[in-house]
Structures are given as structure tokens and as C-alpha cells.
C-alpha positions in Angstrom: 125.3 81.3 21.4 125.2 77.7 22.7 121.6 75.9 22.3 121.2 76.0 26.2 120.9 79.9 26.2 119.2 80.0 22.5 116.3 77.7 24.1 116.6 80.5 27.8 116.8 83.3 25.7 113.7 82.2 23.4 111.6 80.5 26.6 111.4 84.3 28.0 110.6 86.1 24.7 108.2 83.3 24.2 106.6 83.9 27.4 106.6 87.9 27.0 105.2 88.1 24.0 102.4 85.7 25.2 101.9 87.6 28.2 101.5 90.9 26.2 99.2 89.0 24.1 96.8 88.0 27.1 96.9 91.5 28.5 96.0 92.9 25.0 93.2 90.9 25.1 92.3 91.7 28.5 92.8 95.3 28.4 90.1 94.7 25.0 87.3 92.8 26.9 87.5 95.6 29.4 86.8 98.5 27.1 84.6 96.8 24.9 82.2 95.2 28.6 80.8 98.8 29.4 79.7 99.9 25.8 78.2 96.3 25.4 74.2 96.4 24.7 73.5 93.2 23.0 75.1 89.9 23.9 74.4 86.1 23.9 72.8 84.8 26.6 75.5 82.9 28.1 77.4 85.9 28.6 75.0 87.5 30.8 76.3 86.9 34.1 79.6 87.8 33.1 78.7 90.9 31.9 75.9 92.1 34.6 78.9 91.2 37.0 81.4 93.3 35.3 79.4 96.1 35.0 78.6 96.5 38.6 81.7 95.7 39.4 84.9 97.9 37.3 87.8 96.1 39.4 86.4 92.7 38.3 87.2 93.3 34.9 91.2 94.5 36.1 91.6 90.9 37.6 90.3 89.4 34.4 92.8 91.7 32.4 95.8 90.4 35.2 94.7 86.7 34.7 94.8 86.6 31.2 98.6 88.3 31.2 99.4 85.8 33.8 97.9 82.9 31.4 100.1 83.8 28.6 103.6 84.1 30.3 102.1 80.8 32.5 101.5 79.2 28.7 104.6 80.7 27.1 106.9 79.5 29.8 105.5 76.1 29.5 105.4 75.7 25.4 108.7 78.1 25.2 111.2 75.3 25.2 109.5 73.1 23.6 109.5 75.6 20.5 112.7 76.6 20.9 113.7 72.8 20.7 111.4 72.1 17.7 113.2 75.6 15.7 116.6 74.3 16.7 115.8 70.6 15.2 114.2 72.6 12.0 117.6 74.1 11.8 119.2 71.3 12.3 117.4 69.4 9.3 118.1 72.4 7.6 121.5 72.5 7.9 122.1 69.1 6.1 120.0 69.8 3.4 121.7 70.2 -0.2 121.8 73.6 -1.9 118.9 72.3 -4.6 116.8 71.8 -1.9 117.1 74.5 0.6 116.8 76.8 -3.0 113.4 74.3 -3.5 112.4 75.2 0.0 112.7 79.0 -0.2 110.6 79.1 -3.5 107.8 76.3 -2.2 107.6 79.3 1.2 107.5 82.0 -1.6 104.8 80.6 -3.1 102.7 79.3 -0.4 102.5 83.3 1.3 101.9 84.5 -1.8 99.3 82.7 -2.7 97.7 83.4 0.8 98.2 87.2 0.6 94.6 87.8 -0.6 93.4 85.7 2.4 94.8 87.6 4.8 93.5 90.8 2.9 90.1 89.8 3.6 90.3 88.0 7.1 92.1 90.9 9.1 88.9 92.5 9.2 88.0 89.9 12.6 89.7 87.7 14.7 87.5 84.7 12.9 89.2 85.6 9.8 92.9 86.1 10.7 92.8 82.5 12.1 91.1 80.9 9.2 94.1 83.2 7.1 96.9 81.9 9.1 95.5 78.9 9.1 95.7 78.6 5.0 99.0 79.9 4.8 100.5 77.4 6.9 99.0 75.0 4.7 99.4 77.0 1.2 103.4 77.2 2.5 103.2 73.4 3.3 101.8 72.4 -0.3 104.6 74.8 -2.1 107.4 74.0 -0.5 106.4 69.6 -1.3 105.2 70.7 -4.8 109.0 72.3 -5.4 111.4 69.8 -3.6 109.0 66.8 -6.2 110.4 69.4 -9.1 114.1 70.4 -7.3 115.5 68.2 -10.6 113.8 70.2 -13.2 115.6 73.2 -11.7 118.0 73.8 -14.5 118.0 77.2 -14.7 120.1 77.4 -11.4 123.5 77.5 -12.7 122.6 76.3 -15.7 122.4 72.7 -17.1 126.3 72.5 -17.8 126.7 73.4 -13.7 124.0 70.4 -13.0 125.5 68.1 -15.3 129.3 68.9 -13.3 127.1 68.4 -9.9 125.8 64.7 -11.4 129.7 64.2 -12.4 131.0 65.3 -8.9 128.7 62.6 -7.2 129.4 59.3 -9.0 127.1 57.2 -6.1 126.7 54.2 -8.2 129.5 52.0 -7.2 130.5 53.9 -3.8 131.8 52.0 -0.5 129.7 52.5 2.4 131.4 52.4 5.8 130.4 50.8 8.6 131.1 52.0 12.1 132.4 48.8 13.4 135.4 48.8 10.3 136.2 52.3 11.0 137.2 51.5 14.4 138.8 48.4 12.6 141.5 50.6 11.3 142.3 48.3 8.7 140.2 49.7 5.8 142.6 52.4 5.9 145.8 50.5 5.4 143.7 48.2 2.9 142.9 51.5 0.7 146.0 52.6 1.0 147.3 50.0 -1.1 144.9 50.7 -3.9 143.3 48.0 -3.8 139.8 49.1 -3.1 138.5 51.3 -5.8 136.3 54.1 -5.9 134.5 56.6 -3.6 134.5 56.0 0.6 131.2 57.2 1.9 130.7 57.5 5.3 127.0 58.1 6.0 125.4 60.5 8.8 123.9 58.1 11.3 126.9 56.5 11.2 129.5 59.3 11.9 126.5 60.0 15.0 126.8 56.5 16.2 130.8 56.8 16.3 130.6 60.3 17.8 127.8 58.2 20.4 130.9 55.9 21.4 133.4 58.4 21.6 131.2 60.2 24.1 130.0 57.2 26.0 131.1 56.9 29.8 132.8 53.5 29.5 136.5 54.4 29.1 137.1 51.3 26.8 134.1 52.3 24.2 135.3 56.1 24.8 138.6 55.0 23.6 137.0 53.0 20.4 135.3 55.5 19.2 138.3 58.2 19.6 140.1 56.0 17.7 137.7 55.7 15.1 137.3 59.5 14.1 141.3 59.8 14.4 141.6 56.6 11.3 138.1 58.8 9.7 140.2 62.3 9.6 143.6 60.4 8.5 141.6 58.9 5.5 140.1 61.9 4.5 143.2 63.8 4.1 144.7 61.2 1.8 141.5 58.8 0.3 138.7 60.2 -1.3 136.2 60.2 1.5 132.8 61.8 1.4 130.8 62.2 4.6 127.1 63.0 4.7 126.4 64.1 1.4 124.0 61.4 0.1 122.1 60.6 3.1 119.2 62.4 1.6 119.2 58.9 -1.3 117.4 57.5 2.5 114.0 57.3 2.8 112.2 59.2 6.0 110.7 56.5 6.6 114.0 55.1 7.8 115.3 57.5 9.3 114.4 56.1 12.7 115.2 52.4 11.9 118.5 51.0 13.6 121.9 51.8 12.0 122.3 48.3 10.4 119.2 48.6 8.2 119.9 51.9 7.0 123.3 50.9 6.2 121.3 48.3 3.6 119.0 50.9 2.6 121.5 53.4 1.6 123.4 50.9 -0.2 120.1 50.0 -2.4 119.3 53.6 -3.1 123.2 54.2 -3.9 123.7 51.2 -5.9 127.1 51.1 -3.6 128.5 48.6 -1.7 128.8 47.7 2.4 132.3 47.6 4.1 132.4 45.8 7.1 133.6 43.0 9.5 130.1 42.8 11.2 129.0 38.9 10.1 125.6 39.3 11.0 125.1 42.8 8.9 127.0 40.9 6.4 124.7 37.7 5.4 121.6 40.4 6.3 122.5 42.7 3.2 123.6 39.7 1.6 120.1 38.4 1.7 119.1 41.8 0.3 120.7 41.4 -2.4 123.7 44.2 -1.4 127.2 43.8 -2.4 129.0 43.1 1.3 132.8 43.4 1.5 134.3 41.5 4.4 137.7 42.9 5.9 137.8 39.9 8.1 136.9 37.1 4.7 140.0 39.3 3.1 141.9 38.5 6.0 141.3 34.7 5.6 142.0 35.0 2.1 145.7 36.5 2.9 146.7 33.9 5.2 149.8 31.6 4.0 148.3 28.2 2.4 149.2 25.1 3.8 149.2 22.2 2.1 148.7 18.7 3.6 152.4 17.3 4.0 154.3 20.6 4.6 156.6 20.6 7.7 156.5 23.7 10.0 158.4 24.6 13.1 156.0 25.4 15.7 156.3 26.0 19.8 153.5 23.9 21.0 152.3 26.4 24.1 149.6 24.6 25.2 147.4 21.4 26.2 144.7 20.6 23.6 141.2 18.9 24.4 141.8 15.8 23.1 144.4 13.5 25.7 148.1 14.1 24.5 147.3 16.8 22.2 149.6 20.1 22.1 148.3 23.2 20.7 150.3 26.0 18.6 149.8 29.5 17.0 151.5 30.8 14.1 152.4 34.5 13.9 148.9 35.7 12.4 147.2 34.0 15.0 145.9 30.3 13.4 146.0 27.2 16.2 147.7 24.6 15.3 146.7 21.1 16.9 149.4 18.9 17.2 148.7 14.9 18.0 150.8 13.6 20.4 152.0 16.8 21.0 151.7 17.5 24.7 154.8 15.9 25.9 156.2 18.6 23.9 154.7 21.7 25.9 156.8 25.2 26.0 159.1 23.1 23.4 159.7 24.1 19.5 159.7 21.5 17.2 158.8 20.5 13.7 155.7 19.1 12.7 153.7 17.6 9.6 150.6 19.3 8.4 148.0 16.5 7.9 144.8 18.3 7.6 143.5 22.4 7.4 139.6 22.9 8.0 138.5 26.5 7.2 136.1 27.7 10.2 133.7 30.7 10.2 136.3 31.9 12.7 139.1 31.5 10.7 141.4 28.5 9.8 142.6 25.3 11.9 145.6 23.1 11.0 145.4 19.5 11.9 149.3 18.5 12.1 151.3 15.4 14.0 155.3 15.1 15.3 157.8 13.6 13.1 159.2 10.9 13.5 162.8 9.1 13.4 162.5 7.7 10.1 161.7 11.1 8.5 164.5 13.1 9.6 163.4 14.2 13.3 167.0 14.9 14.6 165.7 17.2 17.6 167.5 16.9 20.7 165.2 16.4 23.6 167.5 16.0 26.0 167.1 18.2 29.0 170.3 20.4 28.9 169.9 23.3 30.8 172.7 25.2 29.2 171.9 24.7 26.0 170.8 28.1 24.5 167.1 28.6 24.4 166.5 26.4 27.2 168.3 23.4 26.5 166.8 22.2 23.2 167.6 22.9 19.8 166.1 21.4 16.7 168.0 20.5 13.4 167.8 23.7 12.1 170.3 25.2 14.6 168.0 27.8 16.2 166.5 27.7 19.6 163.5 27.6 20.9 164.1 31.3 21.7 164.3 31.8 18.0 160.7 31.6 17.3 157.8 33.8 17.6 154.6 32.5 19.5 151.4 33.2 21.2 150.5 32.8 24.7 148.1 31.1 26.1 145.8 33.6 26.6 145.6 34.6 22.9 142.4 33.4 21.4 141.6 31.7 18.2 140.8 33.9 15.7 
């Protein structure tokens, strides 16, 4: 049954039963009105009415069923929605504590048995009864989840030390949506070189799912993406979903995805992995281990030392007059001085200076010239392969990889 018909379904019998309720008490005011001798004063009027008048009595009776299926069809779906999120929370409870749970309800009705005994004598007394077991049920069922770890006698202390074993938290990798849809995580654990557990919390599989569902095609198509790389790792990584979210405190549970990201990672003792630079120097502040698939890409890029000579195809003006701008393969911009009267040309170049940007890294570099070996033809010879120039090397200009202009700097 889909939660549209449970809440339907429940709305009516919600209503019924209230309606039945309001003519019970109806059809009991109008049998108990006649034999009435003694009554408070305020009553008076009523009852002098009701007495001269029988049919009064079946409209009251009438109202008071129309009342309850008027208040049950009201409050019906707003019960049903509160049962279904009670389920849900239910649902993603660990075995421990929906065991703690059962015992802590156990306890509270039996403890209010006598209660009830003694108060179903009057409608006074079955209120103040159910009253006391909802809070007798309350207090047992906190009083167990506080003691769910002394719980050793279920499956035994050798089955809760196995459980402790199976969930090695202290040193996990907590994902973060924005490096799922990364996809590189996944090739980077491949390799081996991260170690240890991938956990991929709740709120954050909820926030991908969010995307996935979201009207814009382009965000539809990230978050697709993201739970295709999610079920590919957890076929062949070690990849736990969901199962420590309970280490958060309720008290965060409405906070925004970023902060319980940090707060996990406290409570876990685990690490964040993400490119996010923001949620990066935040946990860092924290005092969370962060690590950075974008800082490991910086790291991987090819050093270049001061001096070195490159071939590069300078594919655009820079903003300085007569510079030329080039990209190497992994994306890094090249600014070549005096490079511009070189556009859409390949040539080779000296590496003067790098400067390492938040963004990434920028090479500083200048042209060669005659008296260190710059042999280039740049004559304009159309038939010449490549487009009518052709460096010392032999190869054309068609020889070489490069960007476009619309690329931007990483």
C-alpha cells in the first residue's frame, strides 16, 4: 500500500471511529437526561429543555456523531502522517534499540496496569489512566535506550563484542555529496590508496536522491550520476550507508548538511572527503581531518621547474599587451611574454616562474630566442603540414594537444 492510500485509508477509519465515539456519547446523555434528579445548576436549562422536549435530545445525539467524523476527518491525516514518520524513524533504528524500545513500552504498560484497574470505574479516571501510561511508556522506553549498551544478554557478549568489531567508526571516510557526484573518489579508491571504511551518511544519500529528483535537467542528471558512482562503489569498496547516523545528535538533526557532515565526523572520530573549499577550512577550524580530492589533484600535477623548455600552442591573447596564453593537457594556463604574435601557433618556450593559486597552478614562461636554439620556422607556408609551421622537433602544430579558448582555468 503506497503512503497516499495508508493516510485515505486511515483518514476514514479515523473519522468512523470518532463518529461512533460521539454517538456513543450522545446516545448516553440521552438515556441518562430522563432518569436525572439531581444536577448542577448550570445544567438546568439544558435539562428542563430536554425533558420537555425528547427529539431535542436526538439532535444532540446527531451533532455529536457529526462532531467526531467532522474532528476525525480533520486530525485523520495529520495522524496518519505523524504514524508514518514514527515508522519511518523506526525503520532506521538499529536492532539494540528497537529491542530497547519494545522493553522501555513493556515496562511503561505494565507498570500502569494497576492504574487503569482502578480508573475504568469513570470517565475521570480512564483519562487520568491513559494519561499515566503514555507517560509511564515515555519514561521506560528513555530509561532502556540510556541502558541499550548494558544489554549483553542479547546474543551474548561474544555477539556484542563481533558487532563492536563489525563497526570500526574510528578512522572512517565520510562522503560528501558534492565528491560523490565528483566521481573521482571512486577511481582514487580504486587504486588503494585511500584506506579504510567509506561511509556515506543519511542526510546525505537524501540530499543526492533531492538532486536526482529536482526539475532542472542539469541537477537531475548530477544527482543520477551520483547514485550510479554510489552503487558501483559499493559493489567493489567497502561502503557503508546509514548505519552510524544515530553517533548524530537530535539536536542536529535539522541543521544544514554541511554541519552535520562536521558533527558526524566528531562523533565518528572519521574523516571528511570532499572538494567543497568552504566545508573544507569550516571542519578544518573544527578541528576535523578534511581530505581534498581537488588539493590531491594539485599535488599530481607534473612539476615544473624554472628553466624547463615546453612545447606549448599559445591559443589565446593574455591581459597584459603582447602576452599569449596556453593550456597544457590537465588544464594549467600557461602565460607566455611576448607571446601573442604567436597565436594558434606551437612553439617552445622557457619556464621562468610557477605561482601555486587557490585555483590551481600558473606558469609564468617567455619565447626562445636565436641564441638558445629557437630553430622554428615561422614562415607562412601554407603547405607545410600542420598549417605551414613546424618546430625543430619535426612535429606540427597538429601534433599537439590543447585547449580552447573557452576552457577555463582550473
Amino acid at each position: 500500500m503506497s503512503i497516499r492510500n495508508f493516510k485515505t485509508a486511515f483518514s476514514i477509519v479515523f473519522a468512523l471511529i470518532l463518529g461512533f465515539i460521539g454517538l456513543s456519547i450522545g446516545l448516553a446523555i440521552r438515556s441518562a437526561i430522563p432518569a436525572l434528579t439531581v444536577y448542577p445548576i448550570w445544567l438546568e436549562t439544558f435539562v428542563g429543555f430536554a425533558k420537555v422536549n425528547p427529539n431535542y435530545l436526538n439532535g444532540v445525539t446527531g451533532a455529536l456523531c457529526a462532531l467526531g467524523v467532522l474532528f476525525g476527518t480533520i486530525i485523520g491525516p495529520k495522524a496518519a502522517q505523524t504514524l508514518i514518520n514514527a515508522g519511518n524513524s523506526l525503520e532506521q533504528m538499529s536492532a539494540k534499540d528497537k529491542i530497547a524500545v519494545g522493553f522501555g513500552t513493556v515496562i511503561g504498560i505494565a507498570i500502569s496496569t494497576p492504574f487503569f484497574i482502578f480508573g475504568s470505574r469513570n470517565a475521570i479516571g480512564l483519562s487520568l489512566a491513559i494519561l499515566l501510561a503514555v507517560a509511564f511508556v515515555y519514561l521506560g522506553i528513555r530509561a532502556t535506550l540510556s541502558m541499550k549498551d548494558e544489554f549483553r544478554f542479547i546474543g551474548g557478549a561474544a555477539a556484542a563484542q563481533v558487532v563492536e568489531e563489525a563497526n570500526p567508526t574510528e578512522g572512517c571516510k565520510i562522503l560528501d555529496t558534492n565528491v560523490i557526484i565528483d566521481g573521482r573518489i571512486a577511481d582514487v579508491c580504486r587504486t588503494g590508496f585511500l584506506e579504510g571504511t567509506l561511509y556515506v551518511p543519511g542526510f546525505v544519500l537524501d540530499e543526492l536522491q533531492h538532486i536526482a529528483d529536482s526539475g532542472d535537467s542539469l541537477k537531475r542528471a548530477r544527482g543520477r550520476r551520483g547514485l550510479d558512482i554510489l552503487n558501483n562503489m559499493q559493489k567493489e569498496l567497502p561502503l557503508i550507508v546509514r548505519v552510524w547516523d544515530k553517533e548524530l545528535e537530535k539536536a542536529a538533526q535539522h541543521d544544514e548538511v554541511d554541519t552535520k557532515l562536521v558533527k558526524l565526523a566528531k562523533a565518528l572520530k572519521g574523516s571528511i572527503v570532499t572538494n567543497d573549499f568552504n566545508l573544507n577550512k569550516v571542519a578544518v577550524l573544527q578541528g576535523v581531518q578534511v581530505l581534498n580530492v581537488n588539493e590531491l589533484a594539485n599535488a599530481l600535477k607534473p612539476v615544473v621547474l624554472p628553466g624547463e623548455v615546453m612545447m606549448v600552442a599559445i591559443v589565446k591573447e593574455g591581459k597584459e599587451p603582447n602576452q599569449g596564453v596556453a593550456y597544457l593537457d590537465d588544464g594549467t594556463m600557461i602565460v607566455v611574454e611576448d607571446g601573442r604574435r604567436f597565436l594558434d601557433k606551437t612553439l617552445g618556450v622557457i619556464v621562468t616562474s610557477v605561482l601555486q593559486t587557490v585555483a590551481g597552478k600558473m606558469i609564468f614562461a617567455r619565447t626562445r630566442s636565436e641564441d638558445e636554439g629557437d630553430t622554428f620556422d615561422y614562415t607562412n607556408n601554407r603547405d607545410a603540414p600542420g598549417g605551414g609551421f613546424t618546430g625543430s622537433t619535426g612535429a606540427s602544430r597538429g601534433d599537439y594537444s590543447r585547449r580552447g579558448p573557452s576552457k577555463k582555468v582550473r
